[in-house]
C-alpha positions as semicolon CSV with decimal commas, in nm:
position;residue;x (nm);y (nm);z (nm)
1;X;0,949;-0,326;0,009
2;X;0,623;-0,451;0,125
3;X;0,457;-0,037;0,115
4;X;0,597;-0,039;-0,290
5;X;0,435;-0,334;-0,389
6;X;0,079;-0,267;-0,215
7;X;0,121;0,075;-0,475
8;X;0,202;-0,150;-0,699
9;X;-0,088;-0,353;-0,692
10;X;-0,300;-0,084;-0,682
11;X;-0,130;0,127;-1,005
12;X;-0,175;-0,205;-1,178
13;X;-0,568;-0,299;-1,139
14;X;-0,683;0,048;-1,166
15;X;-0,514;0,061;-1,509
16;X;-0,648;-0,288;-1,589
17;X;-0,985;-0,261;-1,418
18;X;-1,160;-0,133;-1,769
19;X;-1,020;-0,432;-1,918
20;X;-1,151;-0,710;-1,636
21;X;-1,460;-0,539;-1,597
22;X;-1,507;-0,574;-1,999
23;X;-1,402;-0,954;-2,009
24;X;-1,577;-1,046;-1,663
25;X;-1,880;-0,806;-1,648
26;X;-2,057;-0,826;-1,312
27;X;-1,815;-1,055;-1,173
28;X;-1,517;-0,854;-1,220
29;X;-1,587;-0,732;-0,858
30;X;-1,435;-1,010;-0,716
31;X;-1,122;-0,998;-0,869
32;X;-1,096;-0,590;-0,848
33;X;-1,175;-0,636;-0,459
34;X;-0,814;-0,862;-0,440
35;X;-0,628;-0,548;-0,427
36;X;-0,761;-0,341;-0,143
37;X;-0,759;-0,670;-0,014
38;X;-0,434;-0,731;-0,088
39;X;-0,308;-0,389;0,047
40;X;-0,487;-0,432;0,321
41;X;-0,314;-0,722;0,452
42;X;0,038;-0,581;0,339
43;X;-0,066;-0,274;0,552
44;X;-0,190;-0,487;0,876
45;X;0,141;-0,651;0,911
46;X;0,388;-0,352;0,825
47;X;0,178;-0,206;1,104
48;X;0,262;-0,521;1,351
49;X;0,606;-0,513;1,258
50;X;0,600;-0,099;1,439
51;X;0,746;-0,092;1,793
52;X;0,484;0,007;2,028
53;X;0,418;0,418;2,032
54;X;0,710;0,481;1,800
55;X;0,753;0,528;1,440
56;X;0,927;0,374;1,140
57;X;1,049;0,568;0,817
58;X;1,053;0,402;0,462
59;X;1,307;0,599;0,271
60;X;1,405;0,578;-0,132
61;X;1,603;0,739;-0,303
62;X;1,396;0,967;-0,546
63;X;1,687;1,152;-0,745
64;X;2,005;1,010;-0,636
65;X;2,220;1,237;-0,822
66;X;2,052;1,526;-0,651
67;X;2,057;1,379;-0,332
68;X;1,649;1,400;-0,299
69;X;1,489;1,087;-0,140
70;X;1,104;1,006;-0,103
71;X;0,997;0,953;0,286
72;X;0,718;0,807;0,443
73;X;0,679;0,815;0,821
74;X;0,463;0,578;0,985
75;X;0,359;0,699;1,357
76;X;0,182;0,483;1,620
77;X;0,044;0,696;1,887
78;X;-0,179;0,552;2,157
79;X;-0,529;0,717;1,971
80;X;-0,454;0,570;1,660
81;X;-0,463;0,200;1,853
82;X;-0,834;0,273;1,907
83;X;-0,968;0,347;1,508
C-alpha cells in the first residue's frame, strides 16, 4: 500500500505543479520538494521492512478477469547495501 501511494503523490504534484508554481512563484519549491520527500521516506522504510539479502514482491491485480496482475520485485543483495 505504502509503494501506491508514494505514485500517488507523485501523479498528483506533477499534475498540480503548474498550478502551485503559478499561485506561489519562487516559493513553490518548497512545497513541490514534499513529494520526493515524501517518497523518499515511504521508500526508506518499505526498504527496512526487507529481510536481510532477500526480496519482497508487491503484487495487484491489473485485469482480474484476465487473470493479469502488475508485479514489482524488490531485491536486497549485499552491493546494493553499499549505494
Amino acid at each position: 500500500m505504502h509503494f501506491t501511494s508514494s505514485i500517488l503523490i507523485t501523479i498528483a504534484l506533477a499534475g498540480l505543479a503548474p498550478i502551485i508554481v503559478r499561485l506561489l512563484g519562487s516559493r513553490a519549491k518548497w512545497v513541490l520538494t514534499t513529494g520526493p520527500l515524501a517518497c523518499l521516506l515511504i521508500f526508506g522504510y518499505e526498504f527496512s521492512q526487507l529481510p536481510r539479502a532477500g526480496s519482497k514482491v508487491i503484487e495487484y491485480g491489473w485485469v482480474p478477469g484476465l487473470n493479469v496482475n502488475l508485479s514489482f520485485t524488490w531485491m536486497v543483495l549485499g552491493c546494493s547495501l553499499l549505494c
